[in-house]
PAKESE-714839 format. One record per residue (C-alpha): residue number from 1; x, y, z; chain; residue in one letter. Coordinates in Angstrom, 2 decimals. Example, Ala and Ser with C-alpha at 12.3 -4.5 7.8 and 13.67 -1.06 7.14 Angstrom:
@k->1 | X->12.30 | Y->-4.50 | Z->7.80 | c->A | r->A
@k->2 | X->13.67 | Y->-1.06 | Z->7.14 | c->A | r->S
***
This chain:
@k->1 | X->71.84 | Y->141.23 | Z->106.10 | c->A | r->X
@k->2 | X->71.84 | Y->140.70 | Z->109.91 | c->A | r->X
@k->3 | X->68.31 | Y->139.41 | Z->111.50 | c->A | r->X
@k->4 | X->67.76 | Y->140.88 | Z->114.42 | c->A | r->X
@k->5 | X->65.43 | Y->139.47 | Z->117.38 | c->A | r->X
@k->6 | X->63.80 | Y->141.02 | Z->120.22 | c->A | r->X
@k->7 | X->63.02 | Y->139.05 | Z->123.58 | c->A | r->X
@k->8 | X->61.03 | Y->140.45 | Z->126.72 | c->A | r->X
@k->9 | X->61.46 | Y->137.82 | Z->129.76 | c->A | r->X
@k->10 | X->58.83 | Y->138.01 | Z->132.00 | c->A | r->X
@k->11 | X->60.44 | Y->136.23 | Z->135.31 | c->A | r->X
@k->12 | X->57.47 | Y->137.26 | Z->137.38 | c->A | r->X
@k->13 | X->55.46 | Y->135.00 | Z->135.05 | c->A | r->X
@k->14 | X->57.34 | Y->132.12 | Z->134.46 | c->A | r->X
@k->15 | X->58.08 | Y->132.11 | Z->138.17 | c->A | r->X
@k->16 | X->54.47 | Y->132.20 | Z->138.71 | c->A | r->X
@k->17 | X->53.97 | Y->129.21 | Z->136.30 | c->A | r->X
@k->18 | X->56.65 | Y->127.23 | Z->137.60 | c->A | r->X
@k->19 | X->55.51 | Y->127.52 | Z->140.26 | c->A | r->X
@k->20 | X->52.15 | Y->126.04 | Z->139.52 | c->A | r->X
@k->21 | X->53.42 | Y->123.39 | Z->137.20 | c->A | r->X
@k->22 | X->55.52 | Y->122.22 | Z->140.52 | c->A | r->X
@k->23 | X->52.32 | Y->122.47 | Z->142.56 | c->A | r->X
@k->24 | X->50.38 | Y->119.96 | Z->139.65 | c->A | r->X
@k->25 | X->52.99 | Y->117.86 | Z->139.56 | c->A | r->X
@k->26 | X->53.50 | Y->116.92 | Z->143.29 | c->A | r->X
@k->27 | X->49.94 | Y->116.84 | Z->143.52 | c->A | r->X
@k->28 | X->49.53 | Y->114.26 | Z->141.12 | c->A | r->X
@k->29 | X->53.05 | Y->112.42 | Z->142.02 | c->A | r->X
@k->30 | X->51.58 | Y->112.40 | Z->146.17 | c->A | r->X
@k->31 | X->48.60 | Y->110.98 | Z->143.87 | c->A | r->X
@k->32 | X->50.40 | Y->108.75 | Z->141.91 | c->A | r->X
@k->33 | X->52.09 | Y->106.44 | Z->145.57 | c->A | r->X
@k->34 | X->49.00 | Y->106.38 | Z->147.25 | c->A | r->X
@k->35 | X->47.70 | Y->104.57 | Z->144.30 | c->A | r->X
@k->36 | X->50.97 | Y->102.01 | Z->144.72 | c->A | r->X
@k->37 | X->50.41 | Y->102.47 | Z->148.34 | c->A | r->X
@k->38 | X->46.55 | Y->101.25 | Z->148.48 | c->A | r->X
@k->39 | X->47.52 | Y->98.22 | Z->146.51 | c->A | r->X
@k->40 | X->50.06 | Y->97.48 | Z->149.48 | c->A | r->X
@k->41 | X->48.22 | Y->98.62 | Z->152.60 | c->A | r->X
@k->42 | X->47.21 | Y->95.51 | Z->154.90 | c->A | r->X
@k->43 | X->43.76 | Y->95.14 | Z->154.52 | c->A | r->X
@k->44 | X->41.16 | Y->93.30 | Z->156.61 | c->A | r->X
@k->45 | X->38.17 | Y->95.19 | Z->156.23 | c->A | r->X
@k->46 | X->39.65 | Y->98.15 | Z->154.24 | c->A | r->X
@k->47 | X->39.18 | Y->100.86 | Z->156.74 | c->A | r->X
@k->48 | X->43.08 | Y->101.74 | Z->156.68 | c->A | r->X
@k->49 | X->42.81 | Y->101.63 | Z->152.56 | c->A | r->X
@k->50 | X->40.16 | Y->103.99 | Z->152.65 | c->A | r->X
@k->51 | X->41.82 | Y->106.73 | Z->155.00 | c->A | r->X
@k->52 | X->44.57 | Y->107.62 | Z->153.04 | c->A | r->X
@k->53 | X->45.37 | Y->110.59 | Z->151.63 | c->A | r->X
@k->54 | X->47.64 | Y->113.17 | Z->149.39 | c->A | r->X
@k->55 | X->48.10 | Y->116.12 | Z->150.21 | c->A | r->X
@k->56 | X->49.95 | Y->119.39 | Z->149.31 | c->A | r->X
@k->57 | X->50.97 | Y->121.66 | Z->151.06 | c->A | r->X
@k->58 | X->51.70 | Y->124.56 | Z->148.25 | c->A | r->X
@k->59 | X->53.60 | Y->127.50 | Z->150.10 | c->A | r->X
@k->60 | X->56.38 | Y->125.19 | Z->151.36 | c->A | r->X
@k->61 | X->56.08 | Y->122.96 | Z->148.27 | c->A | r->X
@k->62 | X->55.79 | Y->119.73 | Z->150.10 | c->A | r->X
@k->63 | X->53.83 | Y->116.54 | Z->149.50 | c->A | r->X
@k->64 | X->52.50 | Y->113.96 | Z->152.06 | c->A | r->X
@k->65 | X->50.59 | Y->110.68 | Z->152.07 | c->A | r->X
@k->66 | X->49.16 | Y->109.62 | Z->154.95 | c->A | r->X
@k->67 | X->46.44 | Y->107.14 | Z->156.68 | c->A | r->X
@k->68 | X->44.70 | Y->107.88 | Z->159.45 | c->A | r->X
@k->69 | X->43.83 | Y->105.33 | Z->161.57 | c->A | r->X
@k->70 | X->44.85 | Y->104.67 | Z->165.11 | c->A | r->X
@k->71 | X->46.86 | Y->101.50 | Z->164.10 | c->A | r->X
@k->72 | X->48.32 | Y->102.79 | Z->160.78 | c->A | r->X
@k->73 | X->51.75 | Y->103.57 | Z->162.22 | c->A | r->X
@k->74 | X->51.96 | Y->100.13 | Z->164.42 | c->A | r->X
@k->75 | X->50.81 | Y->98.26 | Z->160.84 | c->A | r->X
@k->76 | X->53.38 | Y->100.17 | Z->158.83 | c->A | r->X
@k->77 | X->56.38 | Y->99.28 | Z->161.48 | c->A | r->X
@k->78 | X->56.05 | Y->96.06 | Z->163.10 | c->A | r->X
@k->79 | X->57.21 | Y->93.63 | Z->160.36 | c->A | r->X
@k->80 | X->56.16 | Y->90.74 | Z->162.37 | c->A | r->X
@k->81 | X->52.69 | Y->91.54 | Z->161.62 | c->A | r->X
@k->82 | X->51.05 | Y->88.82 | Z->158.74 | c->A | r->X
@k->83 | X->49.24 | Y->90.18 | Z->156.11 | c->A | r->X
@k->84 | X->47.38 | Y->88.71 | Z->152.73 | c->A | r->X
@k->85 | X->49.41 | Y->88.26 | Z->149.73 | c->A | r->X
@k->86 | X->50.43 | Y->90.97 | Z->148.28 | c->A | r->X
@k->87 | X->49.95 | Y->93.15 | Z->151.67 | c->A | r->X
@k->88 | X->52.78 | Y->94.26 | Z->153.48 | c->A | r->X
@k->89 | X->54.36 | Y->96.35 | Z->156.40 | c->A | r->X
@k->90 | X->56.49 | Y->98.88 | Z->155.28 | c->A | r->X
@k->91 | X->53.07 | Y->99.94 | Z->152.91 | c->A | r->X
@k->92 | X->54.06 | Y->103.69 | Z->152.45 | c->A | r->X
@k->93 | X->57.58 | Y->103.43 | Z->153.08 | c->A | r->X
@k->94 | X->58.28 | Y->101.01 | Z->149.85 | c->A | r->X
@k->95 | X->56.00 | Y->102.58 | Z->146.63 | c->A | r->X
@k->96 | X->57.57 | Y->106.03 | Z->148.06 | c->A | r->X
@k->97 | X->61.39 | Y->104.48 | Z->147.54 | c->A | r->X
@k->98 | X->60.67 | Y->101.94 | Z->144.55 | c->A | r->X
@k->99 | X->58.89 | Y->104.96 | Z->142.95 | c->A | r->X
@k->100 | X->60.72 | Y->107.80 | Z->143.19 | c->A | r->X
@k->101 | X->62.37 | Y->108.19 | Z->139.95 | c->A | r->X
@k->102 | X->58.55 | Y->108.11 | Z->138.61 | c->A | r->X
@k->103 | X->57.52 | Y->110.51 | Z->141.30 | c->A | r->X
@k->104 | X->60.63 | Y->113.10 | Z->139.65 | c->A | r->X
@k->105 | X->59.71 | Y->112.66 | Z->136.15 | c->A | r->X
@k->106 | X->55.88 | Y->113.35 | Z->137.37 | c->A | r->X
@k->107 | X->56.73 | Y->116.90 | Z->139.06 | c->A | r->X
@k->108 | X->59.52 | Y->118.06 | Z->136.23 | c->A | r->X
@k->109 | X->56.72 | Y->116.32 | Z->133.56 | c->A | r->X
@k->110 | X->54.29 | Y->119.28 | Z->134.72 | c->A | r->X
@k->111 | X->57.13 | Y->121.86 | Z->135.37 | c->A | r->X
@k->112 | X->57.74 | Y->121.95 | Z->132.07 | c->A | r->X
@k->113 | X->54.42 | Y->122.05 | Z->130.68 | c->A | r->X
@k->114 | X->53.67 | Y->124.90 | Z->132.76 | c->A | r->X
@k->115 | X->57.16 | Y->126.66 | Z->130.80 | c->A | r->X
@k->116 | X->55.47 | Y->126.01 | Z->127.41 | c->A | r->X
@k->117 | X->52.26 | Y->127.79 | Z->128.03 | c->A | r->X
***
């Protein structure tokens, strides 16, 4: 006896989906180094903590984190700069590199969720 199966792929759909799941997931991973990046960021007052932000930009499928202050860049770039313990130069620049195999298994993480449903 031979069992036979039938299977209808819907590529539209699971276009559509992965599509979304890769739209979740850099939202969250954009999320997930502005969290590392606010722990970094120098802070005196905690205006240039405050200001950043993730953001998605979901036809080109890109991510960003950014702060906007007037002295954001010159505090990110001049590394002769003191900060507190803890705080740094080089705020964005090092969560983004020291976390980017967890930003990967974020985005794929919701990718394939999105292929399950």
């Amino acid at each position: 006896m031979t069992a036979r199966a039938r299977l209808t792929w819907n590529s539209a759909a699971a276009v559509r989906g992965t599509r979304q799941g890769a739209i979740r997931g850099l939202r969250l991973a954009a999320e997930h180094v502005l969290e590392r990046a606010r722990a970094r960021v120098p802070i005196e007052e905690g205006t240039l903590e405050r200001s950043g932000v993730a953001s998605v930009d979901e036809t080109s499928l890109t991510a960003g984190v950014s702060f906007d202050q007037p002295y954001a860049v010159r505090q990110h770039e001049d590394m002769t700069l003191r900060h507190d313990a803890g705080r740094s130069a080089k705020y964005l620049e090092g969560p983004l590199t020291e976390e980017a195999a967890a930003v990967e298994e974020i985005i794929a993480a919701q990718v394939r969720r999105s292929l399950r449903g």
